[in-house]
N, C-alpha and C positions, 0 to 999 in steps of 0.2 A: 658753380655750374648753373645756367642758369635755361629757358625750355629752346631757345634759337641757338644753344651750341648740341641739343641734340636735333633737330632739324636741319643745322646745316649740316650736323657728322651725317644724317642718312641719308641727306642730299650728294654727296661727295661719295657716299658708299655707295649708291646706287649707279650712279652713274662712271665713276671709278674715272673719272676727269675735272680737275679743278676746274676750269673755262665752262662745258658744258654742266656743273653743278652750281657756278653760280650765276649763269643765263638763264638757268632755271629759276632760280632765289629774286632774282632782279637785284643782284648787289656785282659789284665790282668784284673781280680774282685775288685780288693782294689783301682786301679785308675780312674773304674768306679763308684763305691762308691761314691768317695770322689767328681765325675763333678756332679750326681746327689746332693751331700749336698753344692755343691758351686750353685746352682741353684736353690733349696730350698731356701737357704739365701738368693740368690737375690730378688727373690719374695717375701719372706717374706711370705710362705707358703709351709705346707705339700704336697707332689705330691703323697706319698705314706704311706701307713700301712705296715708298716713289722712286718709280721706274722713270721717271722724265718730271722734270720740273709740272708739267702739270696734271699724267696720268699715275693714276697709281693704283696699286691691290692692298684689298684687307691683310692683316698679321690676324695670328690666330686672335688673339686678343678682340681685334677689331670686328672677329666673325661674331665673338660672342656680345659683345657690347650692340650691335647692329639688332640682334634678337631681343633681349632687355630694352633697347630704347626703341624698337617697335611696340613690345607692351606698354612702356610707360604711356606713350601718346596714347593708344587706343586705351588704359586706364582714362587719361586724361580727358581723353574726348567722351568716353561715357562718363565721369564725371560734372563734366561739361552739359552734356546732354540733360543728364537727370533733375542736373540742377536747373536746368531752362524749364524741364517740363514742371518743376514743383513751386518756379515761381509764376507759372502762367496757370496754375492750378491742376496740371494734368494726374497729378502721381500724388500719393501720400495718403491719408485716412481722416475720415468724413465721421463723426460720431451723431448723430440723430435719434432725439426724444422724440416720442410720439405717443396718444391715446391710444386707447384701444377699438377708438371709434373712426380712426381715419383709415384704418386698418382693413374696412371694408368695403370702401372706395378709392378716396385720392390717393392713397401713398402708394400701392403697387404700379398705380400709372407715373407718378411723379419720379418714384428709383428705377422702372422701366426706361424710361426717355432720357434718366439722367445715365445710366451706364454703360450705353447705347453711346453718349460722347464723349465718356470718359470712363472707358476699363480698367484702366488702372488706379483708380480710387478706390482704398479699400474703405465699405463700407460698415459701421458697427450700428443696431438696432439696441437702442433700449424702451422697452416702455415704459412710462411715468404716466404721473397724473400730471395736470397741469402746472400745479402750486411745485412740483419734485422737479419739472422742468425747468422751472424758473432758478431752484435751490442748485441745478445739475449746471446751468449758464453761467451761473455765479461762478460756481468751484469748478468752471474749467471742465468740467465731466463732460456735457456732451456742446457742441458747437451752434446748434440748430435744431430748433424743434417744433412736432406740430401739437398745437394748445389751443384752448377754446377760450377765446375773452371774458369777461375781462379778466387785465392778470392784476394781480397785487402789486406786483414790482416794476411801476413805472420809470426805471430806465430803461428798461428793456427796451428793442424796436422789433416792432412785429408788422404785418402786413396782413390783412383778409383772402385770403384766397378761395373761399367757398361759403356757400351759406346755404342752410337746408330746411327742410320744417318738420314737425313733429309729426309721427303718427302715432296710431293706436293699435298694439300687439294683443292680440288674442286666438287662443286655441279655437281650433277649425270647426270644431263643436258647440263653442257657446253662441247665445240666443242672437248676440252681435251682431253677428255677421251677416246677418241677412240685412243689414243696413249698408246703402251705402258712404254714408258719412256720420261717423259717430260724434254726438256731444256730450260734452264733458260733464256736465248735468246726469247724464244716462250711467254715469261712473258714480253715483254716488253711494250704491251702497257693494261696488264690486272691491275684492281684494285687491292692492294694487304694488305691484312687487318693483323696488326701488335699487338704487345702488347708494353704500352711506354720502352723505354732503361732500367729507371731505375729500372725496376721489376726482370732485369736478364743480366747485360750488356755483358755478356760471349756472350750468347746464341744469343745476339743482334747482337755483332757484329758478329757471323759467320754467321748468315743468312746473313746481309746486303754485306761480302764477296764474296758470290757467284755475286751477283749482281754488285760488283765492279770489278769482274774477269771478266764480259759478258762487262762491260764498260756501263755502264749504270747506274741510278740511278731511285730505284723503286717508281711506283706512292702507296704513300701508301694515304690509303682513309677513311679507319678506323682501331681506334685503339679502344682494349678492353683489361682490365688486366685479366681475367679468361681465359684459353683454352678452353673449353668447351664454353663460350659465341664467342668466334672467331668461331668455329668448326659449332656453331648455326647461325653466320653469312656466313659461306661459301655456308649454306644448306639454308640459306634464299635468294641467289644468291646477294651476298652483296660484291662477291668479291671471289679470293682466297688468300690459306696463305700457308706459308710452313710451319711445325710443323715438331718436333721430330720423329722416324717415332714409337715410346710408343702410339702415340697418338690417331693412327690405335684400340688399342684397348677399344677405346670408340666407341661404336657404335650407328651411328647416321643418320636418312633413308634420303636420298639426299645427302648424302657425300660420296668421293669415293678417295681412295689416289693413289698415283704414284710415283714411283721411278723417281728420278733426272737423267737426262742423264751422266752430267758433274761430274769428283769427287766433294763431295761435304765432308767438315769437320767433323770428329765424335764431337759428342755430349757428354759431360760424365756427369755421374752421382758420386759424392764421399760423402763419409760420413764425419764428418767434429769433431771435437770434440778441448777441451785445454789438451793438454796432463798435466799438473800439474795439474788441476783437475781433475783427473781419481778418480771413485770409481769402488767397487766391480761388482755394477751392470752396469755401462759403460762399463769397463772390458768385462764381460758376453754378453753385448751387441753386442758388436766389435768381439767377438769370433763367434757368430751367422752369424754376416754379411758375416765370409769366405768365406764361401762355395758359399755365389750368386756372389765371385768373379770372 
C-alpha cells in the first residue's frame, strides 16, 4: 500500500464516481480503477459497491477505512509540517549559556525579540562562567552562549556584540561621591570587594590593570561570586568595587556609580557558539543577535 492508493481511495469515496474522482486527480478512469482493485486485494476486502460501471457506494468496511485514512493524512501532513518548521529553525529547543552580567542588559532584550519570531522554541537558561561555557559547547550542553573575551578555546566562533566601560560602585554615604569622576589613585587605600579570577579571568584581569597602571596593588577584602551580592555589599558599606558600567542597571538604594577618571578598558560582551555544530535554530539565533550589534 503505498500514500496515492489512499488519496485516490478518498478521492473515489468522496465523490462516489470513478470519472468525476479521477478529473479531480488529473489521471485517467481505467488506471484509477485498477489502484482501487490493487487495494481491495490488499485488504482483502470490498471498499465499494458499484452500482454502475462507474458510480458506486461505500461497504461498511469502506465507511470505516474512509475515517482511518482521513487520519492517517492529517497525521501525515502534520508530520510533514513539523518537520518543515524544525528544518527552517522554527520548533525544537535553544540551550543558552550566559554570565551573570549580560543578565542586566542584553539578554532580556535579545530572547524578548527572539520569541517574538519564533514561539515555539523552547528555550533553556543556564548560567556559567565563561571558561564552563566553553567546557558546556564542547560537550554538547548548551549550543550558544554569552561570554566575555578572550576565551581559551580558540576553535570556538564568537562574535562581539557589545562593549561597555568600567565603573566605580559605592555606597551613597561615602566621601566619593561628591566627585564627579573618580580616579583610581583615590582607591588606594579603600577596601575593594572582588569576584574570585576564576569566574571570568578576562574581566579580572582588566580591572586589576587599571590598578597596575596607578602602580599599586588593590587591598581586596572581599570576594563574592554573584554581582548583585557584591553590588549588596558595597550598599552594606563592606567596601567598594568596580563593575561593568550594565551593572548600573540594577537598582539598588545605597549604591551610586561613577565614571573612572583614567581611560579605563572596554568590557565586551560576544556570543559564542561551534560553528560545525550549527543548526537551523542557532542559525535563527545568530541572525536575531544582529541588530543589537
Amino acid at each position: 500500500m503505498e500514500l496515492r492508493h489512499l488519496r485516490y481511495f478518498i478521492a473515489v469515496a468522496e465523490e462516489l464516481h470513478f470519472s468525476k474522482a479521477a478529473e479531480k486527480l488529473h489521471i485517467a478512469q481505467p488506471p484509477l480503477s485498477q489502484q482501487i482493485q490493487q487495494l481491495e486485494a490488499e485488504l482483502g476486502v470490498k471498499l465499494f459497491d458499484r452500482k454502475t460501471k462507474r458510480q458506486v457506494q461505500l461497504t461498511e468496511a469502506g465507511k470505516v477505512f474512509l475515517q482511518e485514512a482521513y487520519q492517517l493524512l492529517e497525521q501525515l501532513e502534520t508530520a510533514v509540517a513539523l518537520t518543515q518548521r524544525t528544518g527552517r529553525g522554527e520548533t525544537g529547543k535553544l540551550r543558552i549559556g550566559f554570565t551573570s552580567l549580560v543578565i542586566y542588559d542584553l539578554l532580556p532584550l535579545i530572547l524578548r525579540k527572539f520569541r517574538e519570531q519564533f514561539l515555539e522554541v523552547e528555550i533553556e537558561l543556564l548560567e556559567l562562567t565563561t571558561s564552563q561555557q566553553e567546557e558546556a559547547l564542547r560537550d554538547s550542553l548548551i549550543q550558544v552562549g554569552f561570554a566575555h573575551p578572550p576565551l581559551e578555546d580558540d576553535t570556538l566562533s564568537y562574535e562581539c556584540i557589545h562593549k561597555e566601560t568600567l565603573v566605580v560602585a559605592l555606597s551613597s554615604t561615602h566621601s566619593l561621591t561628591q566627585k564627579d569622576y573618580i580616579s583610581v589613585r583615590s582607591l588606594l587605600n579603600e577596601s575593594l570587594i572582588m569576584f574570585p579570577r576564576y569566574l571570568a579571568p578576562g574581566l579580572y584581569d582588566r580591572i586589576m590593570s587599571l590598578f597596575h597602571q596607578a602602580n599599586f596593588s588593590p587591598n581586596i577584602t572581599q570576594e563574592a561570586i554573584q554581582m548583585q551580592t557584591i553590588i549588596g555589599l558595597v550598599s552594606a558599606e563592606m567596601g567598594v568595587a568596580i563593575t561593568p558600567s550594565s551593572l548600573q542597571n540594577l537598582q539598588r538604594s545605597g549604591v551610586v556609580y561613577r565614571p573612572i577618571l583614567e581611560e579605563v578598558p572596554l568590557i565586551e560582551t560576544a556570543i559564542i557558539w561551534q560553528q560545525d555544530c550549527l543548526t537551523p535554530i542557532v542559525e535563527n539565533f545568530l541572525k536575531c543577535t544582529q541588530e543589537f550589534i
